[in-house]
C-alpha positions as CSV (number, residue, x, y, z in Angstrom):
1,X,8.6,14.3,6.3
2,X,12.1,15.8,5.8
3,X,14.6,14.1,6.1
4,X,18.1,14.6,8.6
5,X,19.9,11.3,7.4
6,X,18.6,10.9,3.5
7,X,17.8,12.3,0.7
8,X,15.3,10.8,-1.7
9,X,15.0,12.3,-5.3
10,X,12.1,11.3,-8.1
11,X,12.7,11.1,-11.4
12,X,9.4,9.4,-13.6
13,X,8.9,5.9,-12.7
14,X,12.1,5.5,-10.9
15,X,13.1,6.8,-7.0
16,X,16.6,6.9,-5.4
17,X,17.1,6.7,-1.7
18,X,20.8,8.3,-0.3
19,X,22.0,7.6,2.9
20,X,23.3,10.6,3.5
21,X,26.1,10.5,6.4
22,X,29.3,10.4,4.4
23,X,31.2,11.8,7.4
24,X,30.3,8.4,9.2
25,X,30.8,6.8,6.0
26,X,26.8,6.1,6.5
27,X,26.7,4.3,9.3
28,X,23.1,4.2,10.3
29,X,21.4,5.3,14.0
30,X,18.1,4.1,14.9
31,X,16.3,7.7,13.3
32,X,18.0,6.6,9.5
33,X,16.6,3.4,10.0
34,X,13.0,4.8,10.5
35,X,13.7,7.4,7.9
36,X,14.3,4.9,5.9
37,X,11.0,3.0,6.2
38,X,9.3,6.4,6.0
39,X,10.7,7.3,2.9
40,X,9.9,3.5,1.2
41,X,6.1,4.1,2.4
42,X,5.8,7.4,1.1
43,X,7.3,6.3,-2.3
44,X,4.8,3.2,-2.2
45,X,1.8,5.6,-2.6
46,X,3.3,7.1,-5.3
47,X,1.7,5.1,-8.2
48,X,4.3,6.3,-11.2
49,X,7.0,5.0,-8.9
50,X,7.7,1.4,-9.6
51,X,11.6,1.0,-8.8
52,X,13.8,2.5,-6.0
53,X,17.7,2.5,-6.0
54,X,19.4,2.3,-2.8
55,X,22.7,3.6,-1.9
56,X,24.8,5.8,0.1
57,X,26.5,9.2,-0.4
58,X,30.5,9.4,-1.2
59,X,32.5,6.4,-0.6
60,X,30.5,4.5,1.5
61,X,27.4,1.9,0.9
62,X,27.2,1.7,5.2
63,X,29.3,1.3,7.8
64,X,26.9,-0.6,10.0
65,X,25.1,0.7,13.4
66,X,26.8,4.0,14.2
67,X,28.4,2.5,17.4
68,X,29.5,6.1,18.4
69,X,26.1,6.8,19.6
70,X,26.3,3.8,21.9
71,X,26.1,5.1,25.5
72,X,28.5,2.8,27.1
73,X,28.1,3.9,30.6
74,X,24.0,3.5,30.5
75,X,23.8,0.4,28.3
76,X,22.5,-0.4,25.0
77,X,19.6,-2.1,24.5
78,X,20.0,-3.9,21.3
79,X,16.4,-6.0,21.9
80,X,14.7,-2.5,21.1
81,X,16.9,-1.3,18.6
82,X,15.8,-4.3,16.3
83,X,12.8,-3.9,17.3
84,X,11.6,-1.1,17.0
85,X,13.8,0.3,14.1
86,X,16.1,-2.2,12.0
87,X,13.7,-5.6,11.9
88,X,10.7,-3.3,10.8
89,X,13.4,-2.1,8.3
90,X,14.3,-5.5,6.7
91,X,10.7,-6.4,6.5
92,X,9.4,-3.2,4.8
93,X,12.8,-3.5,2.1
94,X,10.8,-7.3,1.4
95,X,7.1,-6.3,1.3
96,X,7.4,-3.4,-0.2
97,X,5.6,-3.1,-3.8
98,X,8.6,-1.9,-5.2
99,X,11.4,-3.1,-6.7
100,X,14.6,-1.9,-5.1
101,X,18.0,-1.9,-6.2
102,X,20.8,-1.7,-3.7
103,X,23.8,0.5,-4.9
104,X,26.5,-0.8,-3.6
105,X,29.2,1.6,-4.1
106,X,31.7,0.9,-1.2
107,X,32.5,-0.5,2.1
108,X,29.0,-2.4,3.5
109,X,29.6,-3.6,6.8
110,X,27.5,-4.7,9.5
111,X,23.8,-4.1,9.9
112,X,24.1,-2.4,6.1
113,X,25.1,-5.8,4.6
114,X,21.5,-7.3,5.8
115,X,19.8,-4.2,4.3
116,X,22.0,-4.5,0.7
117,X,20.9,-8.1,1.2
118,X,17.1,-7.5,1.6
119,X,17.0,-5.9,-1.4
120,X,15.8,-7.4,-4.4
121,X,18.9,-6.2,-6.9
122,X,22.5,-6.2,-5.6
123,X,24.7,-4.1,-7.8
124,X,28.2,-3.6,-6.7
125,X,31.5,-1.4,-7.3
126,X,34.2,-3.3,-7.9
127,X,35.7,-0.9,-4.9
128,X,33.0,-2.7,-3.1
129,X,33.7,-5.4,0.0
130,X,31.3,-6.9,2.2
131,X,32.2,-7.2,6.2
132,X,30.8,-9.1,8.9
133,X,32.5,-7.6,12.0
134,X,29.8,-8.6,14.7
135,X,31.9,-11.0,16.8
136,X,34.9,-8.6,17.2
137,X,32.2,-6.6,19.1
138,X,31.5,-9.8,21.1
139,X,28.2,-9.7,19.4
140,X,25.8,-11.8,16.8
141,X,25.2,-10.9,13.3
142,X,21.1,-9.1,12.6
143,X,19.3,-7.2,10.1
144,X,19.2,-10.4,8.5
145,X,22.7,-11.3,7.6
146,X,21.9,-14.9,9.4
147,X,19.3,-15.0,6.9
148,X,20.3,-13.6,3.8
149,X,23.6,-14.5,3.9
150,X,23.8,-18.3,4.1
151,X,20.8,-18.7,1.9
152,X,23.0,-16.9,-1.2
153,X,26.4,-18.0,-0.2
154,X,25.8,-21.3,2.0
155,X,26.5,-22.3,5.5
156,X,30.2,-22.9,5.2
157,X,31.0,-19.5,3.4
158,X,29.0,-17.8,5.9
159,X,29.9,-19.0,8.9
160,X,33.5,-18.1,8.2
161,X,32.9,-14.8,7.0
162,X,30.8,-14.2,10.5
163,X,33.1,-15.6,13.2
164,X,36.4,-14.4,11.2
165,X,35.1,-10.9,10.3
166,X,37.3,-10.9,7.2
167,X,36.4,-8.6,4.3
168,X,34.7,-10.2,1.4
169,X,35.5,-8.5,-2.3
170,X,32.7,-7.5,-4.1
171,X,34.3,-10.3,-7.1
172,X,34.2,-12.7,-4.5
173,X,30.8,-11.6,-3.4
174,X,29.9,-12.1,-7.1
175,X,30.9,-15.7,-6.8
176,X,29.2,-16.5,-3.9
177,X,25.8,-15.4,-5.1
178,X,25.8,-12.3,-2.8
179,X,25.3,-10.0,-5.7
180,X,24.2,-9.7,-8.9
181,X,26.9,-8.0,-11.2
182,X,30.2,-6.0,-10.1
183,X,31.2,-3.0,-12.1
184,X,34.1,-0.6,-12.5
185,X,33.5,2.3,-10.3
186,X,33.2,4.9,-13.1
187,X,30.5,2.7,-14.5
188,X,28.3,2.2,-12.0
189,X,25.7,4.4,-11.8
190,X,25.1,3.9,-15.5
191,X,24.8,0.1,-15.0
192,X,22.6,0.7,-12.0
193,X,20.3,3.1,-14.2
194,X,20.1,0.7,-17.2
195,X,18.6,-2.1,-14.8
196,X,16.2,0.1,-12.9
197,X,15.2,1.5,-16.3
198,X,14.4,-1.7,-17.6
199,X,12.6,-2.6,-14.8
200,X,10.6,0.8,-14.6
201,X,9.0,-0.3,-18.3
202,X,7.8,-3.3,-17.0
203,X,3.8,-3.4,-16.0
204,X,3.7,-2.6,-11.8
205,X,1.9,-6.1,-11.2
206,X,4.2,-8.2,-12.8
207,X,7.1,-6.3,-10.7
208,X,4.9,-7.1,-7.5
209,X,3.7,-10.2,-8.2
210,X,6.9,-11.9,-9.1
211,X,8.7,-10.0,-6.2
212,X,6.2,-11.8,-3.9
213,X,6.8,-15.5,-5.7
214,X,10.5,-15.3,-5.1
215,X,10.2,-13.7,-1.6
216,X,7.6,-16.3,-0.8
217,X,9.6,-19.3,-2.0
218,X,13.0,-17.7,-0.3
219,X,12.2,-16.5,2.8
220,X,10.1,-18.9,5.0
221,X,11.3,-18.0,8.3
222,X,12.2,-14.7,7.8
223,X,10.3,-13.2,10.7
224,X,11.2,-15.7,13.0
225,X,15.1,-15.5,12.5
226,X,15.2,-11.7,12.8
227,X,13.2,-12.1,16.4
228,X,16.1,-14.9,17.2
229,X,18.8,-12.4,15.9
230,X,16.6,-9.7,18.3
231,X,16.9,-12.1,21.3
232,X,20.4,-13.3,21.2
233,X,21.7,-9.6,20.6
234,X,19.5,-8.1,23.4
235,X,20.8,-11.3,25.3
236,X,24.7,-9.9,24.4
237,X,24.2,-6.4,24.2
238,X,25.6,-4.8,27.4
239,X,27.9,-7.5,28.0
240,X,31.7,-6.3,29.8
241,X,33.1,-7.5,25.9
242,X,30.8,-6.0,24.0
243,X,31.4,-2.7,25.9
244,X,34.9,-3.3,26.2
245,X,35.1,-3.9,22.1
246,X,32.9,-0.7,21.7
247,X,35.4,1.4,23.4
248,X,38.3,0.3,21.8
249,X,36.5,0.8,18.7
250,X,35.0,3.9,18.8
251,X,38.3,5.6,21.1
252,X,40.0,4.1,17.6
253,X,38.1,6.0,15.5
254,X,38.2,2.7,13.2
255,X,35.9,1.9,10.0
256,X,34.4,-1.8,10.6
Protein backbone atom coordinates (compact mmCIF):
# COMPACT_ATOMS: atom_id res chain seq x y z
CA UNK A 1 0.00 0.00 0.00
CA UNK A 2 1.61 3.47 -0.33
CA UNK A 3 1.19 5.67 1.83
CA UNK A 4 -0.31 9.63 1.59
CA UNK A 5 0.08 10.46 5.49
CA UNK A 6 3.38 8.14 6.46
CA UNK A 7 6.25 7.01 5.70
CA UNK A 8 7.60 3.72 7.07
CA UNK A 9 11.37 2.90 6.55
CA UNK A 10 13.22 -0.84 7.45
CA UNK A 11 16.34 -1.09 8.61
CA UNK A 12 17.27 -5.09 9.92
CA UNK A 13 15.25 -5.95 12.78
CA UNK A 14 13.99 -2.55 13.54
CA UNK A 15 11.01 -0.44 11.56
CA UNK A 16 10.12 3.32 12.01
CA UNK A 17 6.69 4.65 11.34
CA UNK A 18 6.49 8.78 10.47
CA UNK A 19 3.57 10.57 10.59
CA UNK A 20 4.12 12.62 7.94
CA UNK A 21 1.87 15.90 8.01
CA UNK A 22 4.29 18.46 9.44
CA UNK A 23 2.27 21.24 7.89
CA UNK A 24 -0.59 20.18 10.34
CA UNK A 25 1.95 19.50 12.83
CA UNK A 26 0.61 15.72 12.27
CA UNK A 27 -2.65 16.02 13.23
CA UNK A 28 -4.26 12.80 12.10
CA UNK A 29 -7.63 12.24 9.73
CA UNK A 30 -9.44 9.15 9.78
CA UNK A 31 -7.11 7.77 6.32
CA UNK A 32 -3.60 8.20 8.77
CA UNK A 33 -5.35 6.34 11.24
CA UNK A 34 -6.04 3.33 8.86
CA UNK A 35 -2.70 3.95 7.34
CA UNK A 36 -1.53 3.45 10.35
CA UNK A 37 -2.89 0.05 11.15
CA UNK A 38 -1.93 -0.97 7.58
CA UNK A 39 1.46 -0.25 7.97
CA UNK A 40 1.76 -2.12 11.71
CA UNK A 41 0.06 -5.31 9.88
CA UNK A 42 2.32 -5.25 7.08
CA UNK A 43 5.39 -4.86 9.39
CA UNK A 44 3.93 -7.87 11.50
CA UNK A 45 4.46 -10.33 8.65
CA UNK A 46 7.77 -9.24 8.29
CA UNK A 47 9.55 -11.90 10.46
CA UNK A 48 13.16 -9.93 10.81
CA UNK A 49 11.08 -7.02 12.15
CA UNK A 50 10.82 -7.28 15.83
CA UNK A 51 10.56 -3.39 17.05
CA UNK A 52 8.81 -0.37 15.49
CA UNK A 53 9.55 3.32 16.55
CA UNK A 54 6.75 5.66 16.30
CA UNK A 55 6.91 9.30 15.69
CA UNK A 56 6.13 12.18 13.75
CA UNK A 57 7.91 14.40 11.16
CA UNK A 58 9.40 18.02 12.14
CA UNK A 59 8.30 19.47 15.30
CA UNK A 60 5.46 17.70 16.02
CA UNK A 61 4.62 14.12 17.79
CA UNK A 62 0.50 14.97 16.88
CA UNK A 63 -1.67 17.52 17.13
CA UNK A 64 -4.77 15.39 17.64
CA UNK A 65 -7.81 14.75 15.13
CA UNK A 66 -7.26 17.20 12.32
CA UNK A 67 -10.43 19.26 13.24
CA UNK A 68 -10.06 21.19 9.90
CA UNK A 69 -11.62 18.45 8.12
CA UNK A 70 -14.65 18.64 10.36
CA UNK A 71 -17.64 19.55 8.20
CA UNK A 72 -19.39 21.78 10.50
CA UNK A 73 -22.40 22.42 8.49
CA UNK A 74 -23.13 18.43 7.80
CA UNK A 75 -22.07 17.13 11.23
CA UNK A 76 -19.46 14.95 12.47
CA UNK A 77 -20.10 11.67 13.42
CA UNK A 78 -17.61 10.94 16.06
CA UNK A 79 -19.45 7.30 16.93
CA UNK A 80 -17.88 6.09 13.44
CA UNK A 81 -14.81 7.91 13.48
CA UNK A 82 -13.80 5.68 16.61
CA UNK A 83 -15.13 3.13 15.21
CA UNK A 84 -14.13 2.42 12.39
CA UNK A 85 -10.60 4.07 12.36
CA UNK A 86 -9.03 5.28 15.80
CA UNK A 87 -10.40 2.34 18.37
CA UNK A 88 -9.19 -0.30 15.75
CA UNK A 89 -6.03 1.88 16.01
CA UNK A 90 -5.42 1.70 19.78
CA UNK A 91 -6.11 -1.97 19.75
CA UNK A 92 -3.78 -3.05 16.87
CA UNK A 93 -0.73 -0.56 18.78
CA UNK A 94 -1.61 -3.37 21.91
CA UNK A 95 -1.87 -6.67 20.07
CA UNK A 96 0.41 -6.19 17.82
CA UNK A 97 3.60 -8.67 18.00
CA UNK A 98 5.80 -5.94 18.02
CA UNK A 99 7.33 -3.95 20.24
CA UNK A 100 6.79 -0.29 19.53
CA UNK A 101 8.46 2.73 20.76
CA UNK A 102 6.60 5.99 20.56
CA UNK A 103 8.97 9.03 19.72
CA UNK A 104 7.81 11.58 21.26
CA UNK A 105 9.57 14.57 19.82
CA UNK A 106 7.09 17.48 20.36
CA UNK A 107 3.67 18.73 21.03
CA UNK A 108 1.14 15.39 21.56
CA UNK A 109 -2.19 16.54 21.98
CA UNK A 110 -5.46 14.99 21.70
CA UNK A 111 -6.25 11.71 20.15
CA UNK A 112 -2.11 11.45 19.64
CA UNK A 113 -1.65 11.36 23.48
CA UNK A 114 -3.87 7.86 23.61
CA UNK A 115 -1.74 6.57 20.64
CA UNK A 116 1.88 7.70 22.45
CA UNK A 117 0.12 6.04 25.40
CA UNK A 118 -0.78 2.64 23.74
CA UNK A 119 2.50 2.19 22.97
CA UNK A 120 4.63 -0.07 24.85
CA UNK A 121 7.91 2.56 25.20
CA UNK A 122 7.34 6.29 25.75
CA UNK A 123 10.40 8.25 24.93
CA UNK A 124 10.22 11.93 25.11
CA UNK A 125 12.00 15.30 24.08
CA UNK A 126 12.43 17.42 26.63
CA UNK A 127 10.62 20.01 24.05
CA UNK A 128 7.90 17.52 24.61
CA UNK A 129 4.34 18.44 26.42
CA UNK A 130 1.44 16.44 26.66
CA UNK A 131 -2.32 18.19 26.13
CA UNK A 132 -5.62 17.16 26.85
CA UNK A 133 -7.75 19.84 25.13
CA UNK A 134 -11.08 17.71 24.63
CA UNK A 135 -13.37 19.70 26.88
CA UNK A 136 -12.50 23.19 25.29
CA UNK A 137 -14.15 21.52 22.26
CA UNK A 138 -17.15 20.71 24.58
CA UNK A 139 -16.13 17.08 24.08
CA UNK A 140 -14.76 13.82 26.01
CA UNK A 141 -11.27 12.50 25.99
CA UNK A 142 -10.82 8.88 23.37
CA UNK A 143 -8.25 6.92 21.76
CA UNK A 144 -7.69 5.75 25.17
CA UNK A 145 -6.60 8.71 27.19
CA UNK A 146 -9.48 7.72 29.84
CA UNK A 147 -7.61 4.57 29.90
CA UNK A 148 -4.08 5.04 29.65
CA UNK A 149 -3.92 8.04 31.30
CA UNK A 150 -5.24 7.48 34.80
CA UNK A 151 -3.80 4.00 35.04
CA UNK A 152 0.01 5.71 34.69
CA UNK A 153 -0.69 8.95 36.32
CA UNK A 154 -3.82 8.29 38.72
CA UNK A 155 -7.28 9.63 38.91
CA UNK A 156 -6.53 13.00 40.49
CA UNK A 157 -3.70 13.91 37.96
CA UNK A 158 -5.86 12.97 35.30
CA UNK A 159 -8.81 14.38 35.85
CA UNK A 160 -7.28 17.79 36.09
CA UNK A 161 -5.28 17.58 33.22
CA UNK A 162 -8.68 16.52 31.18
CA UNK A 163 -11.23 19.06 32.40
CA UNK A 164 -8.45 22.00 32.68
CA UNK A 165 -6.70 21.22 29.32
CA UNK A 166 -3.42 22.55 30.73
CA UNK A 167 -0.15 21.45 29.09
CA UNK A 168 1.69 18.77 30.87
CA UNK A 169 5.83 19.02 30.40
CA UNK A 170 7.30 16.13 29.23
CA UNK A 171 9.53 16.28 33.00
CA UNK A 172 6.33 16.37 34.58
CA UNK A 173 5.08 13.58 32.39
CA UNK A 174 8.22 11.81 33.59
CA UNK A 175 7.00 12.09 37.05
CA UNK A 176 3.73 11.06 36.65
CA UNK A 177 4.62 7.71 35.02
CA UNK A 178 3.48 8.94 31.54
CA UNK A 179 6.75 8.22 30.00
CA UNK A 180 9.63 6.43 30.32
CA UNK A 181 12.79 8.77 29.97
CA UNK A 182 13.00 12.51 28.72
CA UNK A 183 15.94 13.60 26.70
CA UNK A 184 17.53 16.70 25.27
CA UNK A 185 16.25 17.25 21.89
CA UNK A 186 19.63 16.76 20.15
CA UNK A 187 19.84 13.41 21.86
CA UNK A 188 16.91 11.91 21.09
CA UNK A 189 16.99 9.89 18.28
CA UNK A 190 20.20 8.30 19.59
CA UNK A 191 18.52 7.43 22.89
CA UNK A 192 15.44 6.11 21.03
CA UNK A 193 17.85 3.86 18.78
CA UNK A 194 19.85 2.48 21.66
CA UNK A 195 16.51 1.07 23.29
CA UNK A 196 15.01 -0.25 20.10
CA UNK A 197 18.36 -1.76 19.44
CA UNK A 198 18.52 -3.49 22.58
CA UNK A 199 15.25 -4.66 22.23
CA UNK A 200 15.81 -5.84 18.53
CA UNK A 201 18.65 -8.50 20.03
CA UNK A 202 16.23 -9.91 22.13
CA UNK A 203 14.60 -13.50 20.95
CA UNK A 204 10.87 -12.40 19.16
CA UNK A 205 8.89 -14.64 21.79
CA UNK A 206 10.21 -13.26 24.74
CA UNK A 207 9.34 -9.64 23.19
CA UNK A 208 5.74 -11.05 22.50
CA UNK A 209 5.21 -13.05 25.29
CA UNK A 210 6.07 -10.46 27.89
CA UNK A 211 4.29 -7.71 25.91
CA UNK A 212 1.17 -9.93 26.27
CA UNK A 213 1.79 -10.51 30.36
CA UNK A 214 1.91 -6.76 31.00
CA UNK A 215 -0.92 -5.88 28.56
CA UNK A 216 -2.90 -8.64 30.09
CA UNK A 217 -2.36 -7.67 33.66
CA UNK A 218 -2.89 -3.74 32.61
CA UNK A 219 -5.49 -3.49 30.53
CA UNK A 220 -8.68 -5.36 31.63
CA UNK A 221 -11.30 -3.29 30.31
CA UNK A 222 -9.66 -1.89 27.53
CA UNK A 223 -12.21 -2.69 24.95
CA UNK A 224 -15.02 -1.79 26.84
CA UNK A 225 -13.74 1.82 27.88
CA UNK A 226 -12.84 2.78 24.26
CA UNK A 227 -16.75 1.64 23.19
CA UNK A 228 -17.79 4.10 26.36
CA UNK A 229 -15.37 6.80 25.03
CA UNK A 230 -17.11 5.82 21.35
CA UNK A 231 -20.67 6.36 22.89
CA UNK A 232 -20.30 9.43 24.89
CA UNK A 233 -18.34 11.32 21.99
CA UNK A 234 -20.87 10.13 19.29
CA UNK A 235 -23.41 11.26 22.11
CA UNK A 236 -21.42 14.98 22.05
CA UNK A 237 -20.31 15.14 18.70
CA UNK A 238 -22.52 17.60 16.75
CA UNK A 239 -23.59 19.35 19.74
CA UNK A 240 -24.15 23.65 19.07
CA UNK A 241 -20.64 23.78 21.65
CA UNK A 242 -18.82 21.41 20.11
CA UNK A 243 -19.43 23.15 16.67
CA UNK A 244 -19.28 26.40 18.08
CA UNK A 245 -15.63 25.45 19.74
CA UNK A 246 -14.63 23.93 16.35
CA UNK A 247 -15.13 27.09 14.53
CA UNK A 248 -13.53 29.26 16.78
CA UNK A 249 -10.74 26.85 16.60
CA UNK A 250 -10.13 26.14 13.32
CA UNK A 251 -11.20 30.15 11.99
CA UNK A 252 -8.10 30.58 14.75
CA UNK A 253 -5.85 28.60 13.02
CA UNK A 254 -4.73 27.56 16.69
CA UNK A 255 -2.36 24.39 17.65
CA UNK A 256 -4.33 22.43 20.57
Amino acid sequence: MTYQDLTVEIDGAIATICVNRPEKLNALRDQTADELIDALHSLEQSAGVKVVILTGNGRAFGTGYDLSTVDLDTGCDLYTVLEDHFNPLILALRRSRLLIISRVNGPCAGVSVGIALACDIVIASQDAYFLEPFSQIALVPDGGNTFFFPAAAGRTRAMAAMLLGEKISAQDALTWGLVWQVHPADMLDAKVQEAATRIARLAPNAIKRTKQLVNTACETGLAAQLDLERDYQGELGGSPEMVAAISRFVKGGKSQ
